[in-house]
C-alpha positions in Angstrom: 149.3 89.1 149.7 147.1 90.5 152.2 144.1 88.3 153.9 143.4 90.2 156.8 143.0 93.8 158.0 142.5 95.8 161.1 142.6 99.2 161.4 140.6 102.8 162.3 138.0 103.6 160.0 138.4 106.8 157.9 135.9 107.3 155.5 132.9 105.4 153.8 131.6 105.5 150.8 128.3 103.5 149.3 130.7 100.7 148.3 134.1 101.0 149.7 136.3 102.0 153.0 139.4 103.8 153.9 140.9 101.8 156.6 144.1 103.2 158.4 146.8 100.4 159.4 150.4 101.6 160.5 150.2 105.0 158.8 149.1 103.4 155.3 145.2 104.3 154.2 143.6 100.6 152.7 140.5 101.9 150.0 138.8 98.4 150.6 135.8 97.7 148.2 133.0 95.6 150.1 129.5 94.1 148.2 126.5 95.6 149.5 124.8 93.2 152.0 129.0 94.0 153.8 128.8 97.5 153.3 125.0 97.4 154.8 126.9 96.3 158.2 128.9 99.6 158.2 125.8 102.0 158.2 126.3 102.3 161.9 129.9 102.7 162.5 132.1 105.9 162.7 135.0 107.2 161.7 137.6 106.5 163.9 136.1 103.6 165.2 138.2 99.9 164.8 137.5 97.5 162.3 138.7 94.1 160.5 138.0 92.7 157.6 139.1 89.6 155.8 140.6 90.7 152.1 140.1 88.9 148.7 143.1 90.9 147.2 142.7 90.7 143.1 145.3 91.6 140.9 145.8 90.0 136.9 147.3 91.7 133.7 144.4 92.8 133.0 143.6 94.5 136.7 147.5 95.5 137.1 146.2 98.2 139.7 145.8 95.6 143.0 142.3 95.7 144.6 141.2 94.4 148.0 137.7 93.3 148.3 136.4 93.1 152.5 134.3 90.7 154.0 133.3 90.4 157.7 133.7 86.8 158.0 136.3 84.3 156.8 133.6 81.9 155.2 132.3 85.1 153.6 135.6 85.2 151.7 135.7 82.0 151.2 132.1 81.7 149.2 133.0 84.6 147.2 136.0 82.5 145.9 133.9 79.8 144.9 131.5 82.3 143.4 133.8 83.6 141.2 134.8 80.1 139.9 131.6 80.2 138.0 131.9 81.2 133.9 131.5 84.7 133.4 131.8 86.2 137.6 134.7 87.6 138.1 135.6 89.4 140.6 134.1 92.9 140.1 130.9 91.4 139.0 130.9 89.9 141.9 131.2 92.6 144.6 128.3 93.8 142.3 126.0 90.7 142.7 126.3 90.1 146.1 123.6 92.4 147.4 121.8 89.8 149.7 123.4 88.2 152.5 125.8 84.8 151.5 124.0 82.6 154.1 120.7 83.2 151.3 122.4 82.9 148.3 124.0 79.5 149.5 120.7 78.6 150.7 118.9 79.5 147.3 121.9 77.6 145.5 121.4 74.4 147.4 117.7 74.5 146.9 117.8 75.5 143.1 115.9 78.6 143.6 116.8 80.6 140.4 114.8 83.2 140.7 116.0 84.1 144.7 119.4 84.0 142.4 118.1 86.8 139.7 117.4 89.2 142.4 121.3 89.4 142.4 122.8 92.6 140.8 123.4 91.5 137.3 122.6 87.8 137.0 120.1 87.1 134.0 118.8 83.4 133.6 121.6 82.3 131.7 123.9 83.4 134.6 121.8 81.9 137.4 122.1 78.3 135.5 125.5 78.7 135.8 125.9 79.3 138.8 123.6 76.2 140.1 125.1 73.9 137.6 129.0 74.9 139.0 128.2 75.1 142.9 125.2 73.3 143.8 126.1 70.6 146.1 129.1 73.0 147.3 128.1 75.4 149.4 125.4 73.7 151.8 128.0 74.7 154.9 127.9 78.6 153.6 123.7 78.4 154.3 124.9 78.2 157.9 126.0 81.2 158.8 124.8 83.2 161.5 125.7 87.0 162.7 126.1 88.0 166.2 124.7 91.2 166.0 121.6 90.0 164.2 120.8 86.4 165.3 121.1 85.7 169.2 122.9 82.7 170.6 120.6 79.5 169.9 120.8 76.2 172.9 123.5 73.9 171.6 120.5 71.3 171.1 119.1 73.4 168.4 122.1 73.8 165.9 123.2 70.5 166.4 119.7 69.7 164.7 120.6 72.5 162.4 123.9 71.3 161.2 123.0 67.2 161.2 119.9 68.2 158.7 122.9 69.8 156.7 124.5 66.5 156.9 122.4 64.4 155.8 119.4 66.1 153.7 122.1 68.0 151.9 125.7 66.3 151.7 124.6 63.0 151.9 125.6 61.5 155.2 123.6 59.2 157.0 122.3 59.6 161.1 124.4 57.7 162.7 127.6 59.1 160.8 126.6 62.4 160.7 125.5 62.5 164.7 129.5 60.7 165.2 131.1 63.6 163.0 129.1 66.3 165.1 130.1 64.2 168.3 133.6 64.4 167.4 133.5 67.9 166.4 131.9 69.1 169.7 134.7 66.8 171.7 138.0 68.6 169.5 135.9 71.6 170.3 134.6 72.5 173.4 134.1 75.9 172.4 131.3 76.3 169.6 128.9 78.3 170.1 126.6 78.9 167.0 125.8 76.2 164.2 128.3 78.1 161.9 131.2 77.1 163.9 130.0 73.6 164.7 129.9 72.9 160.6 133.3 74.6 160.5 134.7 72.3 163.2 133.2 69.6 161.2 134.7 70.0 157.8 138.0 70.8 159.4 137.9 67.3 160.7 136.9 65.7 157.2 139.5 67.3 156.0 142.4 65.6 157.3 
């Protein structure tokens, strides 16, 4: 199964790529708000993507869905775990930028949620009743290219209002897991990869 491509850029479309790798041509679909970041590259520049590859009986001809960032991919699995979003629908719906939709999730805002390509009231329910309370981390996501570094001080306020406003956590456990997360990880830079540092320590 294929996760992750790099490649040269051959040709773009409103929707979709052709991305070279090792002599084979990828046609890789993308939703719009991915597809938006593309505008201002050119063919024969380098790109990557992380794939959603989908294939079922009923889609027996494999297609790869891009996304710029791994927790993109990784919302737009959970999105499609709602009743009625599969995976084409999907790639339709997501014309705003994940960090908004998770934001508009976690705050019940249904009507942010019918600006979505194809998602009526009845869809929008749906979607709050299966992910609310599941995608508070997703709200955090920052681009390079469109949101400058922040000081350390300010996304640790960031991501410890996620914690406890939004998951549940109280101060003084949510300032240790942050702690703990800065001292595995010297590295972070942006609130994104703080929360990300975070969960992977919950996690085991």
């Amino acid at each position: 199964m294929i996760g992750y491509l790099e490649g040269k850029l051959l040709k773009k479309e409103q929707d979709r790529i052709l991305l070279l790798n090792n002599q084979i041509g990828y046609e890789i679909l993308m939703p719009a708000y991915v597809a938006q970041s593309f505008h201002g590259k050119k063919i024969g520049e380098e790109v990557a993507l992380y794939i959603y590859y989908h294939q079922t009986e009923r889609q027996p001809k494999p297609v790869l869905i891009g996304f710029n960032l791994e927790a993109e991919r990784e919302f737009f699995r959970l999105f499609i775990s709602v009743e009625d979003i599969g995976p084409m629908k999907a790639v339709q719906a997501l014309t705003l930028p994940v960090r908004e939709i998770a934001r508009a999730i976690e705050s019940r805002d249904l009507a942010y949620l019918k600006r979505l390509k194809g998602i009526g009231n009845r869809t929008g329910q749906k979607i709050l009743a299966t992910l609310e309370g599941k995608v508070a981390k997703f709200a955090l996501i920052r681009q390079e290219e469109e949101y400058p570094e922040v000081p350390l001080e300010d996304f640790i306020e960031q991501v410890q209002e996620v914690l406890t406003k939004q998951l549940g956590h109280k101060v003084k456990q949510a300032r240790e897991m942050i702690a703990s997360a800065l001292k595995r990880n010297k590295g972070i830079k942006t609130a994104a990869e703080l929360f990300e540092e975070v969960y992977r320590g919950e996690a085991f």
